[in-house]
C-alpha positions as a Markdown table, in Angstrom:
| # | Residue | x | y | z |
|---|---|---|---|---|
| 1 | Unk | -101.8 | 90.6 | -11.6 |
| 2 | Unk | -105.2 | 91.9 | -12.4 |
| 3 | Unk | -108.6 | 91.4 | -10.0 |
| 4 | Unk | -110.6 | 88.2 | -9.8 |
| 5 | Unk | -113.7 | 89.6 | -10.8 |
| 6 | Unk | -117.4 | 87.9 | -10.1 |
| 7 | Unk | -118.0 | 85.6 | -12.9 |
| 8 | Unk | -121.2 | 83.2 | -13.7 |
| 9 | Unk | -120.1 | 80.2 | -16.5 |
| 10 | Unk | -124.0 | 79.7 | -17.7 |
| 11 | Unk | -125.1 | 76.8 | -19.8 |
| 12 | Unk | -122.6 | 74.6 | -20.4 |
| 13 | Unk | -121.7 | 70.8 | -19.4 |
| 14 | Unk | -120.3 | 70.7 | -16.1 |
| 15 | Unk | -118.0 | 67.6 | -15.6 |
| 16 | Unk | -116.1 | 67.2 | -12.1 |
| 17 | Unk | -114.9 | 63.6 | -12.4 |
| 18 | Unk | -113.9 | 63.7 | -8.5 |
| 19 | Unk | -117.6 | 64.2 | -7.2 |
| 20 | Unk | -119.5 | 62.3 | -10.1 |
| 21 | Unk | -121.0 | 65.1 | -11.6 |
| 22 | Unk | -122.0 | 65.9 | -14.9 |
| 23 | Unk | -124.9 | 67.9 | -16.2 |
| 24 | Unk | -125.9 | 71.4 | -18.0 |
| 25 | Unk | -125.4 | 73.8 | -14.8 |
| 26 | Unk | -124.0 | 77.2 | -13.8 |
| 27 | Unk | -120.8 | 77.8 | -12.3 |
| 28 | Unk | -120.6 | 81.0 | -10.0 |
| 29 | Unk | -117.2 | 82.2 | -8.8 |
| 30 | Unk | -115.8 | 85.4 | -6.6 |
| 31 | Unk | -112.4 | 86.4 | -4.9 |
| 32 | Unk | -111.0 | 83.3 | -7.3 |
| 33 | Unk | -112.8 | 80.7 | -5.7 |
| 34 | Unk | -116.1 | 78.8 | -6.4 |
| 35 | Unk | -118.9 | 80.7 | -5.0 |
| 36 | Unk | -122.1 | 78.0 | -6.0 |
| 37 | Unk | -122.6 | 75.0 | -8.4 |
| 38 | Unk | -126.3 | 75.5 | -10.2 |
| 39 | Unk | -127.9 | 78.2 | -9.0 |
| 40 | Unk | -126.5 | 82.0 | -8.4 |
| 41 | Unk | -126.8 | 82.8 | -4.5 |
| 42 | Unk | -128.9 | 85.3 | -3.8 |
| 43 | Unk | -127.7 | 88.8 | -4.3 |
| 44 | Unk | -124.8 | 87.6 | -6.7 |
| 45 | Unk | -124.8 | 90.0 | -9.5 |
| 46 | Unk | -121.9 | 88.7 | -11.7 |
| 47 | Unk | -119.6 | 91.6 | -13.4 |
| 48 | Unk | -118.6 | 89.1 | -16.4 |
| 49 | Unk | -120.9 | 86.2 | -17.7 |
| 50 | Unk | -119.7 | 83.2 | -19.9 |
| 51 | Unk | -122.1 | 81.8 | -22.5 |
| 52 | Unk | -120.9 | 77.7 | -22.0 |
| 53 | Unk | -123.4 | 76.2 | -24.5 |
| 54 | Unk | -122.2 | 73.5 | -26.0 |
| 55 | Unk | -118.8 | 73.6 | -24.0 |
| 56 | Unk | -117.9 | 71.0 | -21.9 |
| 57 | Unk | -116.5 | 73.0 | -18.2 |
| 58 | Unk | -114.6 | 70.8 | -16.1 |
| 59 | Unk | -111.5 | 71.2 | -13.5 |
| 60 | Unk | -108.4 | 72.7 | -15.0 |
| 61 | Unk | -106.1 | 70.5 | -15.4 |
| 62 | Unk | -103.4 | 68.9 | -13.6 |
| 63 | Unk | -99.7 | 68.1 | -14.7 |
| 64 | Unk | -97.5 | 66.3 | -13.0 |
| 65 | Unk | -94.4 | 66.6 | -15.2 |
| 66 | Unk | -93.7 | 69.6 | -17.4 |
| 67 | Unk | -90.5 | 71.6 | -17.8 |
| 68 | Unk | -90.7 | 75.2 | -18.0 |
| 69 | Unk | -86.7 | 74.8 | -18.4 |
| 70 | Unk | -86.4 | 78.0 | -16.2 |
| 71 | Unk | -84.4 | 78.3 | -14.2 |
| 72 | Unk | -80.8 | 77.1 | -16.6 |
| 73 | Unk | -82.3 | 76.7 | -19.8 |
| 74 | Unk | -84.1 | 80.2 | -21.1 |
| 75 | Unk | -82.7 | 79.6 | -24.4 |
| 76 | Unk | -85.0 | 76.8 | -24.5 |
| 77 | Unk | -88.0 | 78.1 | -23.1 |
| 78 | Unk | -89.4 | 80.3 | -19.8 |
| 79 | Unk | -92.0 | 80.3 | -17.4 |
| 80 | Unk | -93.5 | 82.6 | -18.7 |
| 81 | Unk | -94.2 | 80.9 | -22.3 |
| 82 | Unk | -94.5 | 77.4 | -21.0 |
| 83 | Unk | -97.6 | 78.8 | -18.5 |
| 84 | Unk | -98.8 | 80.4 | -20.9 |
| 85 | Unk | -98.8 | 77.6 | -23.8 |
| 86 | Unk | -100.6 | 75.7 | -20.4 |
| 87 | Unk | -103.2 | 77.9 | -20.3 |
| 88 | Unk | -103.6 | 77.3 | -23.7 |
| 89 | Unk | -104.1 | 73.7 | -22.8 |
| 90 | Unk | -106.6 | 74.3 | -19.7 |
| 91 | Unk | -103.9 | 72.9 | -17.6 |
| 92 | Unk | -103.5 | 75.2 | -14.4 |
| 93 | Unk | -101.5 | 73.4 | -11.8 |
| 94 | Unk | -97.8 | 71.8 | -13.3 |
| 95 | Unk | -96.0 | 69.6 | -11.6 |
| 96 | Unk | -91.8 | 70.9 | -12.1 |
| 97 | Unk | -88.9 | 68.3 | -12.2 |
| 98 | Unk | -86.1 | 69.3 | -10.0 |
| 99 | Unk | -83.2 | 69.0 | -13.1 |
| 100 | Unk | -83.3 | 72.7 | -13.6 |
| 101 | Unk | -80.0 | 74.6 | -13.5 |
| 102 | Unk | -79.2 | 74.3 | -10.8 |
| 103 | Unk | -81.1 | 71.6 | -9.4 |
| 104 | Unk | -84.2 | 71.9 | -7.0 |
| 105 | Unk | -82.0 | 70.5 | -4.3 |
| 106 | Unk | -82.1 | 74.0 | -1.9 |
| 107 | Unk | -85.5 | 75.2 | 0.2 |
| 108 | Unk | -84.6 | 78.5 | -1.9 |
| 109 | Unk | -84.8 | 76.9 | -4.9 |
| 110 | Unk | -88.2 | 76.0 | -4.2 |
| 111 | Unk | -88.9 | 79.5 | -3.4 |
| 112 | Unk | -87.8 | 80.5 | -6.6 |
| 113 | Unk | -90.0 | 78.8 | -8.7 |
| 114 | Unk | -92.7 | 79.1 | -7.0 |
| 115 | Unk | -92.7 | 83.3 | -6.5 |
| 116 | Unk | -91.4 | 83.2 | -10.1 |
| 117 | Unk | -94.8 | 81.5 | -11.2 |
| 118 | Unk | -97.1 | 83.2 | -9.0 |
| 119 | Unk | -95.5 | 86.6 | -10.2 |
| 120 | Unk | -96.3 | 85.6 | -14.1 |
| 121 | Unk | -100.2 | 84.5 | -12.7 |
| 122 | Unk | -100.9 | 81.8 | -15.5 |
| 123 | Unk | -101.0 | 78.6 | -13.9 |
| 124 | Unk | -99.7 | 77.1 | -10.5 |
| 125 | Unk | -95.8 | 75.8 | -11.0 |
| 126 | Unk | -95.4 | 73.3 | -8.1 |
| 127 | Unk | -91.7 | 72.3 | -7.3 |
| 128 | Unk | -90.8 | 68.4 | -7.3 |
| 129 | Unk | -87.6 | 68.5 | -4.8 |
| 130 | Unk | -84.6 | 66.3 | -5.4 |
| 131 | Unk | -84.0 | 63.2 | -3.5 |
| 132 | Unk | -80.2 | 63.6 | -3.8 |
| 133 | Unk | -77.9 | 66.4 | -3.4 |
| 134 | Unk | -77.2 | 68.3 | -7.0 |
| 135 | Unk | -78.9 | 64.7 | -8.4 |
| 136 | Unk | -75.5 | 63.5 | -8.0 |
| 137 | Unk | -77.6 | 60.1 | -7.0 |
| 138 | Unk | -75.9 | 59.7 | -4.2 |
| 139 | Unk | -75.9 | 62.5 | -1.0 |
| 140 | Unk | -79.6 | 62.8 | 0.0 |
| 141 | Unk | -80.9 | 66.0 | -0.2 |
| 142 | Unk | -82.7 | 68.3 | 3.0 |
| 143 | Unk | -86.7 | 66.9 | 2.5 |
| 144 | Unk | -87.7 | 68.0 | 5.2 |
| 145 | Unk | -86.7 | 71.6 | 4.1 |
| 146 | Unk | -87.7 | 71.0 | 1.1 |
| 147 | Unk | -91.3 | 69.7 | 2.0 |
| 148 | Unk | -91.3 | 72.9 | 4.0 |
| 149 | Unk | -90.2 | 75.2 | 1.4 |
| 150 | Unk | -93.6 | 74.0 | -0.9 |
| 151 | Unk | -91.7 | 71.0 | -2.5 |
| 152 | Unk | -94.9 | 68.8 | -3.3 |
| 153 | Unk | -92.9 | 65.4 | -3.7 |
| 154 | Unk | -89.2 | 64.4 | -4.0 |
| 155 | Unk | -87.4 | 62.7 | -7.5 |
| 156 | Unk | -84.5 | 62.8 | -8.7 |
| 157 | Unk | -85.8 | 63.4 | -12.4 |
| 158 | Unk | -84.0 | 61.2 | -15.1 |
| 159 | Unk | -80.4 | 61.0 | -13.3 |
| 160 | Unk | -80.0 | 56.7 | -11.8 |
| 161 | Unk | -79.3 | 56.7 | -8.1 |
| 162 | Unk | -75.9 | 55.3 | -7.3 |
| 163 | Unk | -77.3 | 52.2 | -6.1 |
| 164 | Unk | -79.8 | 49.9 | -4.4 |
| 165 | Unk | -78.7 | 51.2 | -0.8 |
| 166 | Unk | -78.7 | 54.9 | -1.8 |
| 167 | Unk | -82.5 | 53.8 | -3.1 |
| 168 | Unk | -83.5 | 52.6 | 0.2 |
| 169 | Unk | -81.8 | 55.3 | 2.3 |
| 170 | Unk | -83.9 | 57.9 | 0.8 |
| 171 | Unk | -86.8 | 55.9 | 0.4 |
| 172 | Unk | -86.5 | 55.6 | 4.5 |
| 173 | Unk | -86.2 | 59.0 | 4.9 |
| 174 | Unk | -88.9 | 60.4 | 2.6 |
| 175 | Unk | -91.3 | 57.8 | 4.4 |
| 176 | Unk | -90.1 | 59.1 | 7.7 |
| 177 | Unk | -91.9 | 62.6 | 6.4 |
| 178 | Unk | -94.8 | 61.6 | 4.5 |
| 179 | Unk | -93.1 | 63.0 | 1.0 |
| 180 | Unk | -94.5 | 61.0 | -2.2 |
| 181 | Unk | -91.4 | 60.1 | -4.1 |
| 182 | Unk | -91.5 | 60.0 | -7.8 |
| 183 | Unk | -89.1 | 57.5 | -9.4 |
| 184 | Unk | -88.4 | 57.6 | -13.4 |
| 185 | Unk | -87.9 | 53.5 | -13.5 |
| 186 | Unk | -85.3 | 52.2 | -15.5 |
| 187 | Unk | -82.0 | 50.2 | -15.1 |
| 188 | Unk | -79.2 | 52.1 | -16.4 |
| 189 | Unk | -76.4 | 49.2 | -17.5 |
| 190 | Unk | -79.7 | 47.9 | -19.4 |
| 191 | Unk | -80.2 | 51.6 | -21.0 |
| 192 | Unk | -76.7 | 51.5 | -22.1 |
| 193 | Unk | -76.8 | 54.7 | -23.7 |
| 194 | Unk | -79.7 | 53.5 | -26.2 |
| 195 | Unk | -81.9 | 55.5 | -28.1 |
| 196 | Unk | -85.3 | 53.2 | -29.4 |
| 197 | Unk | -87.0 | 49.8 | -28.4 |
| 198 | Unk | -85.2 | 47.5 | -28.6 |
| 199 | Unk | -87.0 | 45.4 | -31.4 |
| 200 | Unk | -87.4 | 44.9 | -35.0 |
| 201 | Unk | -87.7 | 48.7 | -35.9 |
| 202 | Unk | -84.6 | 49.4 | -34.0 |
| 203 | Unk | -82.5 | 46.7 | -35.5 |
| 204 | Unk | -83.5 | 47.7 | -39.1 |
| 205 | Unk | -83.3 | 51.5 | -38.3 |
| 206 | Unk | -79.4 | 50.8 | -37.1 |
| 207 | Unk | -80.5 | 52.6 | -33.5 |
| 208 | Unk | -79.5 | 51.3 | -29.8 |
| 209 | Unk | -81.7 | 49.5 | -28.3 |
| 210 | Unk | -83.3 | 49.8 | -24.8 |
| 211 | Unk | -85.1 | 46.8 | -23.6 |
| 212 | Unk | -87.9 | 46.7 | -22.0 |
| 213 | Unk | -86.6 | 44.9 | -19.2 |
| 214 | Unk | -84.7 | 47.9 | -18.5 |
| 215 | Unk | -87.6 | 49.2 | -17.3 |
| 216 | Unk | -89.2 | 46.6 | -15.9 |
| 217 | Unk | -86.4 | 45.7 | -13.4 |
| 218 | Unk | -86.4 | 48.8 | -12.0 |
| 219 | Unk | -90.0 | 48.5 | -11.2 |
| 220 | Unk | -89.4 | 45.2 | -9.7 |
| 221 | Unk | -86.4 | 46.9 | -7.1 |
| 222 | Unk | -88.5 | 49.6 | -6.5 |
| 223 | Unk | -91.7 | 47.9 | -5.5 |
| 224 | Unk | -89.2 | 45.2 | -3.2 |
| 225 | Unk | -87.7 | 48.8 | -1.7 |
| 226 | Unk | -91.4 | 50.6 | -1.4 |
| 227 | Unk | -92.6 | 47.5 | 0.5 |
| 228 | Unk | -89.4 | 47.4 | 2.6 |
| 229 | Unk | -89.9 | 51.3 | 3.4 |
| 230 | Unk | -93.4 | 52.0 | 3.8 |
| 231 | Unk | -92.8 | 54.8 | 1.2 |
| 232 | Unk | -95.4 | 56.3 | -1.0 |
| 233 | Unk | -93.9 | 55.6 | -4.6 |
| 234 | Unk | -95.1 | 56.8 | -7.9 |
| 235 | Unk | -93.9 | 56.0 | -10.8 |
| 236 | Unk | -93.1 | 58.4 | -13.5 |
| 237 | Unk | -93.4 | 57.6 | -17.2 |
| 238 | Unk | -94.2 | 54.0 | -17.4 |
| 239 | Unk | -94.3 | 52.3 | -21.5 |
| 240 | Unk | -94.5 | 48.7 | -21.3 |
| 241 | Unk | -97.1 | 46.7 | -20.5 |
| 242 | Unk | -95.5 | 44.1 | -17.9 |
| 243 | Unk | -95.0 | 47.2 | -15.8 |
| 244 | Unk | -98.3 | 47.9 | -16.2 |
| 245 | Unk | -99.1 | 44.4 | -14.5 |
| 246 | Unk | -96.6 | 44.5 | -12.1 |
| 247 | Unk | -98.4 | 48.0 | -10.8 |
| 248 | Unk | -101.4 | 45.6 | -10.8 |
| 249 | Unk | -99.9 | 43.4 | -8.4 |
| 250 | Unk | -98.7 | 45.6 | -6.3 |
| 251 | Unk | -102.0 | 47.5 | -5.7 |
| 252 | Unk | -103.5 | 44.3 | -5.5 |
| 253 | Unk | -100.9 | 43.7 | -2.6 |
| 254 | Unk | -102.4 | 47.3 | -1.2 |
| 255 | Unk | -98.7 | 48.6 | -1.4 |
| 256 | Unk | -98.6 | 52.4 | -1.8 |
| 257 | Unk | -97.9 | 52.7 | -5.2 |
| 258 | Unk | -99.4 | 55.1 | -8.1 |
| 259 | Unk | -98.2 | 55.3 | -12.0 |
| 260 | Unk | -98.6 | 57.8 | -14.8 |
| 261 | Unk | -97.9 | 57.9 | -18.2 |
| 262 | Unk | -97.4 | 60.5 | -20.9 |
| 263 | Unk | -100.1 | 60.8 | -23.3 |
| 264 | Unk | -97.8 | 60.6 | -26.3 |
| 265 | Unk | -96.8 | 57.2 | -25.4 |
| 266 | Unk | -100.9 | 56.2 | -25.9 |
| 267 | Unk | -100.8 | 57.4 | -29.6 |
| 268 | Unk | -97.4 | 56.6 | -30.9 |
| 269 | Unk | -95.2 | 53.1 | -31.2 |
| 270 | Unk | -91.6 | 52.1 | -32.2 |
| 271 | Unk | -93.2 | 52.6 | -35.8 |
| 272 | Unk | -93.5 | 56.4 | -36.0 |
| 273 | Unk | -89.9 | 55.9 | -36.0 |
| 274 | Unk | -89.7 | 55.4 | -39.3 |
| 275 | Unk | -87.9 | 58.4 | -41.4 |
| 276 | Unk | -85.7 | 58.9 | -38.1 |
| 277 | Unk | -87.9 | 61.5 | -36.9 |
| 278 | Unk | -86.4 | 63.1 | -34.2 |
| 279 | Unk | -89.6 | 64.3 | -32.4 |
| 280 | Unk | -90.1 | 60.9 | -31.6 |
| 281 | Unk | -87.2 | 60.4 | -29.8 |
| 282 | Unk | -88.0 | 60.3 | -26.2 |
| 283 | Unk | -87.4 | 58.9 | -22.7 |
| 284 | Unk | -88.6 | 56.0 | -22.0 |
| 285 | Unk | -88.7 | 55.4 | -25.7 |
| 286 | Unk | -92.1 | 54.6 | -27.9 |
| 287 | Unk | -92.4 | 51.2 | -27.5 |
| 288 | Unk | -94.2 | 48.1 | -29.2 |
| 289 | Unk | -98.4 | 48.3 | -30.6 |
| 290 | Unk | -98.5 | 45.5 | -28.0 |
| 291 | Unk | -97.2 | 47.6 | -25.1 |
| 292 | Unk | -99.2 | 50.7 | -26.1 |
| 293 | Unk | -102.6 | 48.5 | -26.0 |
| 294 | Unk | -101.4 | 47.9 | -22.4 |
| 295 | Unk | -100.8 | 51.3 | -20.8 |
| 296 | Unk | -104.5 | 52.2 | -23.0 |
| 297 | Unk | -106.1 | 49.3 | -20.8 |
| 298 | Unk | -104.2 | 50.1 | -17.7 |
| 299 | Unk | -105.6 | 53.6 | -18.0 |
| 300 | Unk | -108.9 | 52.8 | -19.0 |
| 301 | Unk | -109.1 | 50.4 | -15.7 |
| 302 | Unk | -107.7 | 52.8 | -13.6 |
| 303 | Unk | -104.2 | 51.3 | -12.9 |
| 304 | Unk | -102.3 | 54.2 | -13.9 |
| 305 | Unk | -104.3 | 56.9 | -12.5 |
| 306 | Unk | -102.8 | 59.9 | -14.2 |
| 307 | Unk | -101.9 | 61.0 | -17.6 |
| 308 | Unk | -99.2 | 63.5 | -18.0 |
| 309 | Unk | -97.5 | 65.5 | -21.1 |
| 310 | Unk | -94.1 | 65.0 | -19.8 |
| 311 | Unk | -93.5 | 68.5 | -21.6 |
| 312 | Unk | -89.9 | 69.1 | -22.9 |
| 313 | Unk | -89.4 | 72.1 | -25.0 |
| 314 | Unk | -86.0 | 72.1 | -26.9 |
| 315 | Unk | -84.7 | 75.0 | -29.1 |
| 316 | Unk | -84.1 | 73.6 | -32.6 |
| 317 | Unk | -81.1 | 72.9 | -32.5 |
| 318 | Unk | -81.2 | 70.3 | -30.4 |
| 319 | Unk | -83.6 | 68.2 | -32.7 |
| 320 | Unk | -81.5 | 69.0 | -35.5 |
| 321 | Unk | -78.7 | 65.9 | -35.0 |
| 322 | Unk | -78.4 | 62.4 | -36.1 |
| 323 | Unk | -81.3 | 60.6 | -34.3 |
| 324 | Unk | -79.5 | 59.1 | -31.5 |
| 325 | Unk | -78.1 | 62.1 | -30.7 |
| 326 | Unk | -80.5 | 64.3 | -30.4 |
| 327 | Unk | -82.0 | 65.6 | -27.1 |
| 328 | Unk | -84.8 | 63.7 | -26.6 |
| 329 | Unk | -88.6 | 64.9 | -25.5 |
| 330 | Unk | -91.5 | 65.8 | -26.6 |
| 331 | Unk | -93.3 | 69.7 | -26.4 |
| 332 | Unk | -96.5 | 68.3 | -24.8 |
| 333 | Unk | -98.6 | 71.2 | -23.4 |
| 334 | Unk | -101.0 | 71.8 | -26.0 |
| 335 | Unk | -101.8 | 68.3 | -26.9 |
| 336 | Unk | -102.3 | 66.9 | -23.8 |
| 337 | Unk | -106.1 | 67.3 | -23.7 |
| 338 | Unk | -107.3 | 67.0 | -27.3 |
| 339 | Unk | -104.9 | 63.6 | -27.5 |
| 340 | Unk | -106.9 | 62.5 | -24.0 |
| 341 | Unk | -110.0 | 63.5 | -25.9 |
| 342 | Unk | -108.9 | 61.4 | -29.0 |
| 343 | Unk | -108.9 | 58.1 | -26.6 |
| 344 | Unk | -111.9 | 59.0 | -26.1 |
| 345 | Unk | -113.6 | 59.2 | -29.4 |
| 346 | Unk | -111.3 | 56.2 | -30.2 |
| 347 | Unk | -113.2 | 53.9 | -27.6 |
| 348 | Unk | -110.5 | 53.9 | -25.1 |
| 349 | Unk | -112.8 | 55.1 | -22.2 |
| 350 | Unk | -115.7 | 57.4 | -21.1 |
| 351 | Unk | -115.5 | 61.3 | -21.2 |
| 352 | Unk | -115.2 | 61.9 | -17.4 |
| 353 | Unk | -112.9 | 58.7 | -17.1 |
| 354 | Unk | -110.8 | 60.6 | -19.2 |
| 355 | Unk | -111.1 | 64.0 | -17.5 |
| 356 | Unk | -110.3 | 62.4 | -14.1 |
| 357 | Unk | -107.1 | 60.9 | -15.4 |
| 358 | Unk | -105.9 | 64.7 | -15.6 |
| 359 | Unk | -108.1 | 66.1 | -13.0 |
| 360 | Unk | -108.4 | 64.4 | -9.5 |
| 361 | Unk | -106.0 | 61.4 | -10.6 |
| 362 | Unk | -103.2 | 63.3 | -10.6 |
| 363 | Unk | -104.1 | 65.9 | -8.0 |
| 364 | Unk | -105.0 | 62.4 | -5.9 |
| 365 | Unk | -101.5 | 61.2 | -6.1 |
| 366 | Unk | -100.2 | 63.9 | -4.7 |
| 367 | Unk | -102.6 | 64.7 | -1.9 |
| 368 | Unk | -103.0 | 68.1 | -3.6 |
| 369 | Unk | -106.6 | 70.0 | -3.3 |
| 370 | Unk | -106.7 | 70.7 | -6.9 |
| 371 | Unk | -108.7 | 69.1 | -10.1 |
| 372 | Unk | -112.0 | 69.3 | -8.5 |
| 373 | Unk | -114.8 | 71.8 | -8.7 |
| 374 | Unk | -116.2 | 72.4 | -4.9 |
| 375 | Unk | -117.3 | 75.2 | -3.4 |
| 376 | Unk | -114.8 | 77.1 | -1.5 |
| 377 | Unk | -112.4 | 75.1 | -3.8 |
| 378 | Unk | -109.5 | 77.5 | -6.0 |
| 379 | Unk | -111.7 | 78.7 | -9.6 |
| 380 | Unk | -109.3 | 76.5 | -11.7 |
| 381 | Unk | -111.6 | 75.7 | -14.7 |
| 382 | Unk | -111.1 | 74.9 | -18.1 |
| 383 | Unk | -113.8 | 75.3 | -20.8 |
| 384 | Unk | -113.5 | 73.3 | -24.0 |
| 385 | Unk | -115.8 | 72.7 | -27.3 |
| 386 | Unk | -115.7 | 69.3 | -28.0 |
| 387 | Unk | -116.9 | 69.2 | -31.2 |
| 388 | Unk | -114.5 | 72.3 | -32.5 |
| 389 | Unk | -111.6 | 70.7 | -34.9 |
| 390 | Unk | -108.5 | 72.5 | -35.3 |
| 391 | Unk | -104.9 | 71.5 | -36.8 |
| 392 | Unk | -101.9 | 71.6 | -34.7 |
| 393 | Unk | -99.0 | 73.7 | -36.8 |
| 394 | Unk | -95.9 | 74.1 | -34.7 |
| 395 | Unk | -95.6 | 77.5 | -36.2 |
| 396 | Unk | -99.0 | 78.5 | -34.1 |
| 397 | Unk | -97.7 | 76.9 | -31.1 |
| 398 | Unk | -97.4 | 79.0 | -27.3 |
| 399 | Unk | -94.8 | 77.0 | -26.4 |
| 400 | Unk | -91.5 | 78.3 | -27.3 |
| 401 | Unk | -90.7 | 74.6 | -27.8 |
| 402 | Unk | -92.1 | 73.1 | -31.6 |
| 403 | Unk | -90.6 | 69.9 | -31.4 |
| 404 | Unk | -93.6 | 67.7 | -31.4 |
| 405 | Unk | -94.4 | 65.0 | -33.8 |
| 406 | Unk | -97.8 | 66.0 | -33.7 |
| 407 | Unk | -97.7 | 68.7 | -36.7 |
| 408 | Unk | -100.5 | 68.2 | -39.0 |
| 409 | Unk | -102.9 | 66.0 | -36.6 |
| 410 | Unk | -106.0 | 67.2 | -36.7 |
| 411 | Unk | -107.9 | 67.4 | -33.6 |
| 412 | Unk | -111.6 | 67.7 | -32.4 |
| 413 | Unk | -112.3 | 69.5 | -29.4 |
| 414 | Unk | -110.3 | 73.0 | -28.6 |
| 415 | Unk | -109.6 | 74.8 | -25.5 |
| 416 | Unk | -112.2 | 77.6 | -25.6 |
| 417 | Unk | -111.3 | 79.5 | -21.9 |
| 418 | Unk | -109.4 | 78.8 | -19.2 |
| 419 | Unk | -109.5 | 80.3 | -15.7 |
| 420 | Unk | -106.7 | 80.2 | -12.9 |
| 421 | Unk | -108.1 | 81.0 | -9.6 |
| 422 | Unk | -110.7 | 82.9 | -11.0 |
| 423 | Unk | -109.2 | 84.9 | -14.2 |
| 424 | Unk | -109.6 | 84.2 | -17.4 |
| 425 | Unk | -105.5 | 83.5 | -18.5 |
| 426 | Unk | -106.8 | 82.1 | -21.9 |
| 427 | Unk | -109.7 | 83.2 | -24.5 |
| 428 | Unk | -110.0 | 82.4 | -27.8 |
């Protein structure tokens, strides 16, 4: 790993969406951390300066669910390529799944990650422990440990738990701790093994179905266990709109819940189905015009406080099936900012609205000290141009993962630098 060296980002639009800032100001960091906001302190004589007009400098960005599919699954991609295609993004902090192989289930597990990441330097890879033993969904795994080991929450990724009581169990436990549990809501016997909405697309594509209600009930059970427990739930992935309003009325009920939905699902419907694109095929599936309106409102009012790129790279073989069997995910990375900044130019909500929704939102929910710019605070900053435009090809992507049904798109505003704890880990 090479030196933090003293850096001064001159001139450009600084936007921390935690404190309320934004304005044309310097940024002055040493030892990796943020020296000053505006002015250099006397005596600071800067070995490297950053010319920021025009670029928009805010907090780099936060993740909370992105597979690096190492360890298990270095055929599909690697730490190192998957930090890397994040720093490409600006995102510096990524929040790891526990269904690597094998599981997250073991304090040295956690370890492993975590010294694997900080060995490669390009972005922080945070652990998510699982809540059962081998996500078997039923034998409850160590959390104490594993909160002890750097585990930053507790899920048991996209495997059910065996049932309601097994829910509850752990959800007792976790509370007993403090741990944030992340749940990925959805009734399996209502899945049933489908593959799209269940709807009119579905029905004239031939596909399985998955209701929405298979979503919806789980976030019914969940919220009756949370408020039963006293545990600090967050729900992963929602994509229908009556979830959306049941989150609603749970905060309203002050319950200590938190949602956050994957950027793709604010772009795409059960249409882009059409042609049997596999790239679309994802978990929870695209769902109605109707339901993406929702999650766009609940994010522009702050219901959902985080927006994610539930990254999934696959090898291509895997996308290369009949639709419904095809693995199914997205390779999110480096399109989870300029699709954010497409709601924006779209309507859907203000600039720093839409930077704390991967900034302090996320780092908010759980309790972690990054997506801010403070003094004393880690130098975790991206620098974008807002008014670049740029076209996605898969063939140009970082990611060792091109499945992404965002070929061709064109985008305005581009990652320019991005800096984790105080290097620069991406230039263009």
């Amino acid at each position: 790993m090479t030196e933090r060296p003293r850096i001064s980002i001159r001139g450009g639009r600084v936007i921390d969406p935690a404190s309320g800032l934004d304005r044309v100001t310097g940024l002055h960091l040493a030892d990796g951390r943020i020296l000053a906001i505006g002015e250099a302190p006397d005596g600071f004589a800067p070995e490297q300066t950053i010319d920021a007009t025009g670029l928009v400098v805010c907090p780099g960005l936060v993740d909370l669910s992105a597979r690096p599919r190492e360890p298990g699954q270095e055929y599909k991609a690697t730490l190192q390529s998957e930090t890397l295609a994040a720093a490409r993004g600006g995102i510096t902090t990524l929040c790891c799944p526990p269904d690597t192989d094998p599981p997250i289930d073991t304090p040295a597990m956690v370890t492993l990650v975590r010294k694997r990441a900080q060995r490669l330097g390009n972005a922080r890879v945070l652990p998510v422990g699982a809540l059962t033993r081998g996500l078997d969904g039923e034998r409850l795994s160590e959390m104490a440990s594993l909160q002890a080991a750097g585990a930053v929450a507790l899920g048991n990724a996209e495997r059910p738990l065996a049932n309601t009581l097994v829910e509850r169990r752990a959800l007792e436990y976790a509370a007993t701790f403090g741990i944030p549990v992340l749940l990925r809501p959805v009734d399996p016997h209502l899945h049933d093994g489908g593959c799209a909405h269940e709807g009119p697309v579905a029905s004239r594509l031939g596909l399985p179905g998955i209701p929405g209600a298979a979503e919806t009930v789980a976030v019914a059970r969940d919220l009756a266990l949370a408020e039963q427990t006293g545990c600090r739930i967050h729900f992963r992935g929602l994509s229908t709109g009556t979830a959306v309003r049941q989150l609603q009325q749970a905060r309203d009920q002050r319950l200590a819940v938190s949602a956050d939905v994957a950027i793709h699902q604010l772009h795409l419907t059960e249409m882009d189905l059409e042609g049997f694109d596999s790239n679309c095929h994802v978990t929870p599936p695209l769902r109605s015009l109707t339901d993406r309106d929702s999650l766009r409102d609940g994010i522009a009012r702050g219901i959902i406080g985080a927006i994610c790129s539930d990254h999934q790279p696959h090898d291509p073989d895997a996308k290369e099936a009949p639709f419904p069997s095809t693995a199914p995910g997205i390779s999110g990375l480096e399109t989870l900012l300029p699709l954010t900044l497409k709601l924006v130019d779209e309507g859907v909500l203000p600039l720093i609205d839409a930077l704390a929704r991967l900034t302090c939102g996320p780092a908010d929910i759980l309790g972690l000290p990054h997506g801010r710019l403070v003094p004393g605070g880690a130098a975790d900053i991206c620098l974008f141009d807002p008014e670049r435009h740029w076209l996605l090809r898969r063939e140009e992507m970082v990611s060792a993962g091109h499945n992404t049904p965002f070929h061709g798109w064109e985008f305005r505003g581009q990652v320019t630098h991005t800096l984790f704890e105080g290097r620069i880990v991406h230039q263009v």
